[in-house]
Structures are given as structure tokens and as C-alpha cells.
N, C-alpha and C positions, 0 to 999 in steps of 0.2 A: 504494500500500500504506500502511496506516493507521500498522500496528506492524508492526516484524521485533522477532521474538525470539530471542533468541541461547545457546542450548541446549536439548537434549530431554528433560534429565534432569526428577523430580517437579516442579520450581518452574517452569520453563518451560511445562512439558505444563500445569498449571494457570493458568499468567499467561494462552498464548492462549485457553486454555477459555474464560476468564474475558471477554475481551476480547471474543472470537466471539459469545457469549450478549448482549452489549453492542451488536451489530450491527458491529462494526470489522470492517474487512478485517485480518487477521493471517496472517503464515509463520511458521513455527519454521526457522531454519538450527540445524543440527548437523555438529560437525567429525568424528565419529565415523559408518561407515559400518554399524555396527552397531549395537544397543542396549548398555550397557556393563553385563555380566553379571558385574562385580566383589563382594563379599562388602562390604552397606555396612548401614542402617540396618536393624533386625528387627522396629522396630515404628513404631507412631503413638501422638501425644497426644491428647487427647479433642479439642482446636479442629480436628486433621487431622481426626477423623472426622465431626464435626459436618460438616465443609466439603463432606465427602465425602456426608453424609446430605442434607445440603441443596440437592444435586444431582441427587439422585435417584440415589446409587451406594452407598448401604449396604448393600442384598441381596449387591451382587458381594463388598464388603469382608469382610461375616461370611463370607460364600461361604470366601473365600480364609485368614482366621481358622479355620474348623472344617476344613478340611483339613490347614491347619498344624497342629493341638492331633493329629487324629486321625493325622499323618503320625511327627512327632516328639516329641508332646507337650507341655508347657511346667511350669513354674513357678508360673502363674496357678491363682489356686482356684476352683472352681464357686460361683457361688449360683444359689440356690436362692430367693430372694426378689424379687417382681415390682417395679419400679421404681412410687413414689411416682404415684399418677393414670392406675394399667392398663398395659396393656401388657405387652412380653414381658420378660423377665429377660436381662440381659446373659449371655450364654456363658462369660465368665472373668473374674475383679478380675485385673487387671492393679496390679502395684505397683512392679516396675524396682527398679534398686540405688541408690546412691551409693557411690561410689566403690570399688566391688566387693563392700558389704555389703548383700546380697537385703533388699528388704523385706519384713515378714512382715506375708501379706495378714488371716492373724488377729489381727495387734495394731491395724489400721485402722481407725476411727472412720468407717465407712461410711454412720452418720447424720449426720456432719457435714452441716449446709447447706450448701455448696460443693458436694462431692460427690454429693451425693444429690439435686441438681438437673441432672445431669448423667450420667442415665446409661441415656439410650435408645440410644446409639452405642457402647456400652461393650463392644458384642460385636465390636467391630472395629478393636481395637485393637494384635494382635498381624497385623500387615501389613506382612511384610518389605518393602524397598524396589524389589528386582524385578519385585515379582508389586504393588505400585502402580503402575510406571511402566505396567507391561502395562493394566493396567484404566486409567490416564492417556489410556494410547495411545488407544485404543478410544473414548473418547470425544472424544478430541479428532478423531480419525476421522468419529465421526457429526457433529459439528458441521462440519465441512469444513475443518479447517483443513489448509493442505499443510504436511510437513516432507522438508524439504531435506536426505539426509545427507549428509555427505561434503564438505561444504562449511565451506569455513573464513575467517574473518575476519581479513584483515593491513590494512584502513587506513579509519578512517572519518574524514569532516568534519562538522561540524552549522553547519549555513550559514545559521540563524536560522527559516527556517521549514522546513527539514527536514536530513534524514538522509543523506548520500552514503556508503553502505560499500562498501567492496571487498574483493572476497572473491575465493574459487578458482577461483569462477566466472565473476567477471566484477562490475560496479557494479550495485549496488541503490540505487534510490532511496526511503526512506521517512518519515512522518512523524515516528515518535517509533524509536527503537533501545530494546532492555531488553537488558541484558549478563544471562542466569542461565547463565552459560558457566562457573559454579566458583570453587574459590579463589584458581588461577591466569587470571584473568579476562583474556581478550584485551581485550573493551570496557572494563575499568577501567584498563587500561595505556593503551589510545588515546586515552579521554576525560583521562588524567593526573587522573584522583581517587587520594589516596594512601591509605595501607595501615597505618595506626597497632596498634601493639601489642607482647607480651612474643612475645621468643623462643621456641622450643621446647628442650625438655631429655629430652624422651624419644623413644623409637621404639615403635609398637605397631604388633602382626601379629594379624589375624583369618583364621582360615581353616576350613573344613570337611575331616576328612579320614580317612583312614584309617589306624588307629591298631595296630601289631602287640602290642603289650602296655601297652592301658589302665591295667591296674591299677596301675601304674606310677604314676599321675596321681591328684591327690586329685579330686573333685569340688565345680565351683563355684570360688570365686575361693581360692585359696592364696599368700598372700605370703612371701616370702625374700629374702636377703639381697640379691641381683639385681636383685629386683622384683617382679612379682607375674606371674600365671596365673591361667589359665580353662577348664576343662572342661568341655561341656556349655551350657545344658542339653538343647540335639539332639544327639542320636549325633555323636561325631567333629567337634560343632564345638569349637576350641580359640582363649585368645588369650590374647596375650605383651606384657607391659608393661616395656621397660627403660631405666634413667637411662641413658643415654650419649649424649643430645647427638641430634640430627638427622642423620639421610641425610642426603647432600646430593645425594640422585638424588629428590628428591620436587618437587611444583611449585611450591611455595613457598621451597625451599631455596635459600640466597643465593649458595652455589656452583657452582648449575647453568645452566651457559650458559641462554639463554630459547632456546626453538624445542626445544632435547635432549628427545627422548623418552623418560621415566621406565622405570626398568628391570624386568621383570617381574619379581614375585614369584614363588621357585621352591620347588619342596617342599624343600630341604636349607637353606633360608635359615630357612621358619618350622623346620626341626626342629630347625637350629642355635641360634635364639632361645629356642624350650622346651626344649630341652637345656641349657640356660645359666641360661635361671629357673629349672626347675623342679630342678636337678642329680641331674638323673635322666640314663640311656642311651634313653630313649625313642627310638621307631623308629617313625616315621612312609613308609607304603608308598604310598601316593597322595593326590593333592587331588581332591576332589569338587566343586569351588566356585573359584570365581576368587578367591585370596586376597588382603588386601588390608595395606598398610604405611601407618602413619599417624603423627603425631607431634601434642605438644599446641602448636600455635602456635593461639595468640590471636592475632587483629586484626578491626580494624571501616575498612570504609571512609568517608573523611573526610566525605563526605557522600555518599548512594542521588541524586542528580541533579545533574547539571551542564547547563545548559541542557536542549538536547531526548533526551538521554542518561540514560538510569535503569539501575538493579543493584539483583538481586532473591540470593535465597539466599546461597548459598555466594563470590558472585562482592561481595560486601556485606559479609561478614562470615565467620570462619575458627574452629575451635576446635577441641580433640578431641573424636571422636564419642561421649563417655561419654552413654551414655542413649538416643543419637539423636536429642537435639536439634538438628542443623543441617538436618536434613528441616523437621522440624515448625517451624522458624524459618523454613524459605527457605517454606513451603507458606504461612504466615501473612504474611512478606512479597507474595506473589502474592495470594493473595487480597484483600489492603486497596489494593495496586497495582492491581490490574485495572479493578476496576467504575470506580474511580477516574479512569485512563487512558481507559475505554471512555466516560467520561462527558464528557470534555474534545475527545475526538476527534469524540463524535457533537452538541455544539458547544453542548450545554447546561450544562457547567461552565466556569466561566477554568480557565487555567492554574495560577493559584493555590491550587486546588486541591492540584495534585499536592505542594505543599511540605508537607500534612498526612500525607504518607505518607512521608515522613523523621522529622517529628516525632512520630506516633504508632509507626512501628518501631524507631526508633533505642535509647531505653529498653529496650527485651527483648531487642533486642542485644545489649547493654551488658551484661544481665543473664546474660543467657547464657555468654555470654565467663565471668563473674565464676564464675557457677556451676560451671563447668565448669575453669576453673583451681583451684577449692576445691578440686575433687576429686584435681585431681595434686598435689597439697601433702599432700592426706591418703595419697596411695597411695606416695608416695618410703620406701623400703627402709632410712635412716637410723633411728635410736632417738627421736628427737624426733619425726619422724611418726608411728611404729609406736607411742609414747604420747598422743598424740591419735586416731590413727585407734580405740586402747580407750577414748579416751571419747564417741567421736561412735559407740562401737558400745552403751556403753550408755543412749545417750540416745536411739539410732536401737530402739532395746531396750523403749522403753515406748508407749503409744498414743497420747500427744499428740507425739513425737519421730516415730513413724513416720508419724502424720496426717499433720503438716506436711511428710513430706518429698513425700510419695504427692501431697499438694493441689500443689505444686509442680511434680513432674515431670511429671505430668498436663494441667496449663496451666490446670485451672479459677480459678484466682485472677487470672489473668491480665486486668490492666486497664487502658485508653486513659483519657485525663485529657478529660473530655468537659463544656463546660459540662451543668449540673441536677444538682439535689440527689437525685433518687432513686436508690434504693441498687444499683440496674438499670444507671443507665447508663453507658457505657465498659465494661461487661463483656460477654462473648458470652451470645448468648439461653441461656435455660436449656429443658429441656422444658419446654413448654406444651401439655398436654395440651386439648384442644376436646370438646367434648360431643358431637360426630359420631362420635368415637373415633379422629379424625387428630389428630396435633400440628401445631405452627405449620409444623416444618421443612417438610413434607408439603407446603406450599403455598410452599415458595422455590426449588422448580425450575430456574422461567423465569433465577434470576441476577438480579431486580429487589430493590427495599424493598419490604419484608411491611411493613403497620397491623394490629395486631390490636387492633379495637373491642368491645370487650364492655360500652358503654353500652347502656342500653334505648331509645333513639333513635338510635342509630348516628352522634350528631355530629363524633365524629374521623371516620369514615369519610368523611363527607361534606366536610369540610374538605379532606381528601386527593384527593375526586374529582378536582380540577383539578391535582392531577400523575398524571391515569391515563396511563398505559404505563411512567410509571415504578415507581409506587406500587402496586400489590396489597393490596385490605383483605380484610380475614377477619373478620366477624363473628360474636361469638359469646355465651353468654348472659353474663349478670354475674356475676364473679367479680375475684380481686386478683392481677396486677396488671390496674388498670382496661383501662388501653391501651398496646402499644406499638408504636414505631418501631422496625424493624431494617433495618440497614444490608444490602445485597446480600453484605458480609463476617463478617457474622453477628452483629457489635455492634450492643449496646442504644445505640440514639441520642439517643431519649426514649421516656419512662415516665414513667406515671401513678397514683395511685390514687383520683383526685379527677374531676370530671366540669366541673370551675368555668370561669369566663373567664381563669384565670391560666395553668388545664392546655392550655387551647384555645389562648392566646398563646405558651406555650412550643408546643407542637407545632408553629406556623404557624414560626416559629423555626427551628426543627429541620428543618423540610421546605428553609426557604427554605438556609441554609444548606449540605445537605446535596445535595437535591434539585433544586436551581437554582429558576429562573426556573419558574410554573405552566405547564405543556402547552395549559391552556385557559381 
């Protein structure tokens, strides 16, 4: 076995995707016998959907978007306007909060460049985390990858040229191990990579439920002395923000013996918690939905590799789920891990490789983390937050405050530090529309590097011939940008707008670096 993967949650079901399309042998093991139908992330970032488009899963994704708008509704506002070079119109502007204040999708600068190079996936962006891992499932199905549940992991070795784990089942032997097993990560514990970060100070309840007397509840985010609440925006979903410190029945928590099995959440726990923020008698009559207790602990793991040992998502890095960024973080760690790993195992990259994929995640990590402890500094119930939380409401109030917050939550600004000077590379492709009337994505299926050559002699193309199987060119007429290189992760690697022998040397560059050694 090439890789074990160690979780089935979104980052996992994407690492072996990833890996499978790469030719690896891969398992997913999962300690959970079921799929864990818990209340967690409700939507995606534009890199999640792109990743998803460029797989050939967009149809499922809007699929499961227009069911949710028509089931429960949302927040997001229609356009009406066709995206930039044809095509269809995104379904909803998605725009998200910070820190419990909605952004208003009519104060957005939706011709910003950023944004408006980025928005043929845009109809697939409200996709709770459920109903992704289900469409995860499914293809990682078609690709053949087995998953294992029920099986759990208590001891592994890395013995230099592989992997000994021991599990519930008995030893596995494999090449490489990925822990995407969470924040309470068995493989971060056995490899002894540590866990840097701020404590948590609050506890937060998500739940869907059913509610005897709504009107009780304001709608949208309401802060109080407490804390703050959430009603909406689907029927009966509610959530509960309060300072007092962390459970210590969560997996993270420093007082819970390891192995303890976290305590369910019960419907008199969340109605005890909105009864407290909201100081309301609110009367909550059932849960519809697996609800969920969370707190804001930050941490980042000291490093994603230890020898032949890698940590992907949640099992890497920890925060509170404001926005949903730890999906879209662990799915972007997998994707830049994958082709990476599948490249190393199928024996056309070193090893050295895979040290780019700590140094190109770690930074968003970081960032993350930061972003997301802003926001509990702005959400605390004291007076000196609840005066800044007015001023970041009126600056969240105008159209370059809520551009920038929307170009963030989003991930389109999102960029790897890549040698070349064009303004492309380190960022993820943008649409590229083709004069056939496909986009670039349309042709990244296979999981390889796209060339998109729009010389009138096809010379990038022909450069790249001799890495065919792993390179894919697309020709097409001329237009700017001239050429590019993308990575199977959907970053710009190199870009052109010149056709010279300096463009032709950076690309040879760019291949050799990226793509190894020529096939032929």
C-alpha cells in the first residue's frame, strides 16, 4: 500500500481522490462506523469549489446548492448577470459574516478583479459539509479507493522506508501515513508533532431544531451581555456563543483523560445555553440535526511532516469554525498534498518535494488561526469589544470594507510565494474561458498539469510534449494571458504574456521543477 489515510471526513475523502487519480495505491481507515452526521460547516470557498469543478463535480455541487436555496432558503442574493467571457450566471453571491455581522451582498464590488475572475463555481458555494462528504464519498467510490470503518489507530513506527500502524485490526504496513483524523489527531500524538497555540475562552452550540415560541428570538446574530446568538437563516437553525472558558468534555480539552468519549450534545444543554444568551424562557421541543459544541482554541501543528508521517486539515491545525474555514483549509491542504505525495510515490519526484507543502500551507494556516481569533475579540460581551465591534460595523458598512472582507472569506486573494514575476503566479487559475466555449477547468479532470498554449505555433505546447502523461496542453487561439502552467492543485505555476526565449526558459523551469525529470 502506497498511502493509508487516516480519516473519512472532506480532507481525507479528497487526499485519496487525489492520490488515486495519481495512480497510488491508497485506503482511507476511519474510527467511526458510520459517517458522522454532526451539525458542522454550511458552506464552501471558491478554491473548495474550483477543486470540486476541476474534477468534474460541479453539476453534483450546484445540484446540492439549488436544493438547499429551494429547501431552506439562504441569505445569498441572485444575479442576474453572466460571468465575464459566457457562460452561465452563478445561482447566489454568497458573502458570509465576520464575526456575526452578515455581509451585504449589495455593498460588494463584484467588478473587483479578484472576484470577477472567479466566478464560474460560484453557484456552488453554499454546500453544507454533509451533503460534500456524501458527493466525496461517491467518488472516491468510482475511483476505487477502499474505506475501512471502524477501525482505529493506537501505534504506528516509521522505520525509514515505511509505515508500520497498528490498529483494531491488526498491523498495516504502508509507504507514507497522512493523519486527516481531526483536531484531536491520533497520528499527531504518535508521530509527537506538537500543538502550539492560544487557549480557548468560549463554548459554542450549533444546532437545528425545533422551536415552541420563535418569536421569542430576534433574527440573525443578537449580542448580550452573555454573548451572543443566532437564529436562522434555515428554519430552526440556532447558535450560542458564550465566554466561560472551555468544556472540558471536548477533544482538545486539557482535562479530558485521552481515549474519554466526548459527551453528546442534548437538546436541554443547547436550550440551557440560548436560554442564558438570549434571557429569554425559550423552549426548544426537539433536535433535527446532530448538534454540535465547539470552543475557539487556536493551534497549528509544529510542522505537517515528520519523516514519512504527514497531517492534513483539522489534524494540522484547530480554530473556531466562524465562516467555515477549517473545511476549506483542510480541503486546500489535500489538494496541494496529494498530486504532491502521488508524485513522489509514483517515483518521478524526490522526496523533497513534499517539504513545499508545509511551506506553501503553513502561511494560510497561520492566517487563518489569526482571522478567526479577530473575530472572538470582536464578538466578547464586554464594553470595549461591543465598541469596536461599532466600528468594524461601520466600516464592514461601506463597499471597499465589505469588498475586502467578501475577497477574503472567499479565498480568491489567496497566494503561494512562487518564483516569476507574473501577476498569475502563486494564485489559483482564474476562468479561462476557450473559444470552443469550454474553460481551462473542463480539461483538468484527469488530476494532471493543464499548458494552456494560445501561441500561433503552439511552442509551449510542444516544449511540454516530453512531460506527456503528466502535462495536458490545451491549445487555443491568441489571447492574454499568452500561456499557462497549472498545477494538478489548481495554482498558477507559470504564466506568460510574451512568446520570447526568456518565456520558453522560465516554463522549461517551471516544468523541470515542478514536473520532474521529462517522460520522454
Amino acid at each position: 500500500m502506497d498511502v493509508t489515510v487516516v480519516g473519512a471526513g472532506p480532507v481525507g475523502l479528497v487526499l485519496a481522490a487525489e492520490l488515486a487519480l495519481c495512480g497510488a495505491t491508497v485506503q482511507i481507515l476511519e474510527r467511526r462506523a458510520e459517517p458522522d452526521t454532526a451539525m458542522k460547516a454550511q458552506s464552501i470557498n471558491l478554491p473548495t469549489a474550483e477543486a470540486l469543478d476541476r474534477r468534474g463535480l460541479l453539476p453534483a455541487a450546484e445540484a446540492v446548492q439549488r436544493e438547499l436555496l429551494e429547501r431552506v432558503g439562504s441569505f445569498a442574493r441572485t444575479a442576474d448577470d453572466p460571468p465575464p467571457g459566457g457562460g452561465r450566471a452563478p445561482e447566489a453571491r454568497f458573502t458570509g459574516h465576520f464575526a456575526g455581522m452578515i455581509l451585504d451582498a449589495d455593498l460588494v464590488d463584484w467588478s473587483d478583479p479578484d472576484l470577477a475572475a472567479h466566478t464560474a463555481a460560484g453557484g456552488a458555494r453554499m454546500v453544507p459539509q454533509r451533503e460534500l462528504e456524501e458527493l466525496l464519498a461517491g467518488h472516491v467510490a468510482r475511483l476505487g479507493v477502499p474505506v475501512r470503518r471502524g477501525v482505529e489507530v493506537t501505534a504506528l513506527d516509521d522505520t525509514g522506508d515505511g509505515v508500520l500502524v497498528g490498529t483494531s485490526a491488526g498491523t498495516v504496513r504502508t509507504g507514507w501515513l497522512v493523519g486527516c483524523d481531526g483536531g484531536h489527531s491520533t497520528v499527531r500524538r504518535l508521530a509527537g508533532i506538537g500543538f502550539s497555540g492560544t487557549d480557548p475562552e468560549l463554548t459554542g452550540y450549533q444546532a437545528v431544531v425545533d422551536i415552541a415560541d420563535p418569536s421569542m428570538l430576534g433574527h440573525g446574530w443578537t449580542w448580550t451581555p452573555k454573548g451572543a446568538y443566532r437564529y436562522g437563516p434555515q428554519p430552526g437553525r440556532v447558535a450560542t456563543v458564550e465566554f466561560d472558558g472551555a468544556p472540558t468534555d471536548l477533544p482538545h480539552a486539557r482535562l479530558r483523560p485521552r481515549g474519554t468519549p466526548m459527551a453528546p450534545v442534548t437538546l436541554e444543554e443547547v436550550q440551557t445555553s440560548l436560554r442564558r444568551v438570549s434571557g429569554t424562557g425559550v423552549t426548544l421541543t426537539a433536535l433535527r440535526a446532530t448538534p454540535t459544541r465547539w470552543t475557539d482554541n487556536a493551534r497549528q501543528a509544529d510542522t505537517y511532516r515528520s519523516g514519512r508521517v504527514l497531517l492534513a486539515g483539522d489534524a494540522a491545525h484547530v480554530h473556531p469554525p466562524f465562516g467555515g474555514q477549517g473545511l476549506n483549509l483542510g480541503v486546500g491542504d489535500a489538494m496541494n498534498l496529494g498530486w504532491k505525495l502521488g508524485a513522489v510515490t509514483a517515483g518521478w519526484a524526490p522526496e523533497e518535494l513534499l517539504d513545499t507543502y508545509d511551506a506553501e500551507r503553513r502561511p494560510l494556516g497561520a492566517w487563518v488561526l489569526d482571522w478567526t481569533r479577530a473575530q472572538t475579540g470582536v464578538m466578547r460581551p464586554d464594553p470595549k469589544s461591543a465598541a469596536l465591534r461599532q466600528v468594524l460595523a461601520d466600516l464592514l458598512g461601506t463597499r471597499a470594507g465589505t469588498t475586502y472582507a467578501v475577497k477574503k472569506i472567499s479565498g480568491v486573494t489567496q497566494t503561494i510565494d512562487l518564483p516569476g514575476d507574473h501577476p498569475l503566479i502563486g494564485r489559483y487559475v482564474p476562468d479561462l474561458w476557450l473559444n470552443d466555449g469550454s474553460r481551462l477547468a473542463d480539461h483538468s479532470h484527469g488530476g494532471g498539469f493543464v499548458l494552456l498554449d494560445r501561441t500561433t505555433d503552439g511552442r509551449f505546447a510542444r516544449l511540454a510534449a516530453a512531460w506527456a502523461g503528466r502535462v495536458s496542453c490545451v491549445t487555443d487561439d491568441h489571447a492574454t494571458p499568452t500561456a499557462v502552467l497549472v498545477r494538478p492543485d489548481g495554482v498558477v505555476a507559470w504564466a506568460s504574456d510574451t512568446t520570447g526565449i526568456a518565456a520558453t526558459t522560465d516554463l522549461e523551469t517551471a516544468l523541470h521543477r515542478w514536473a520532474g525529470t521529462p517522460s520522454s
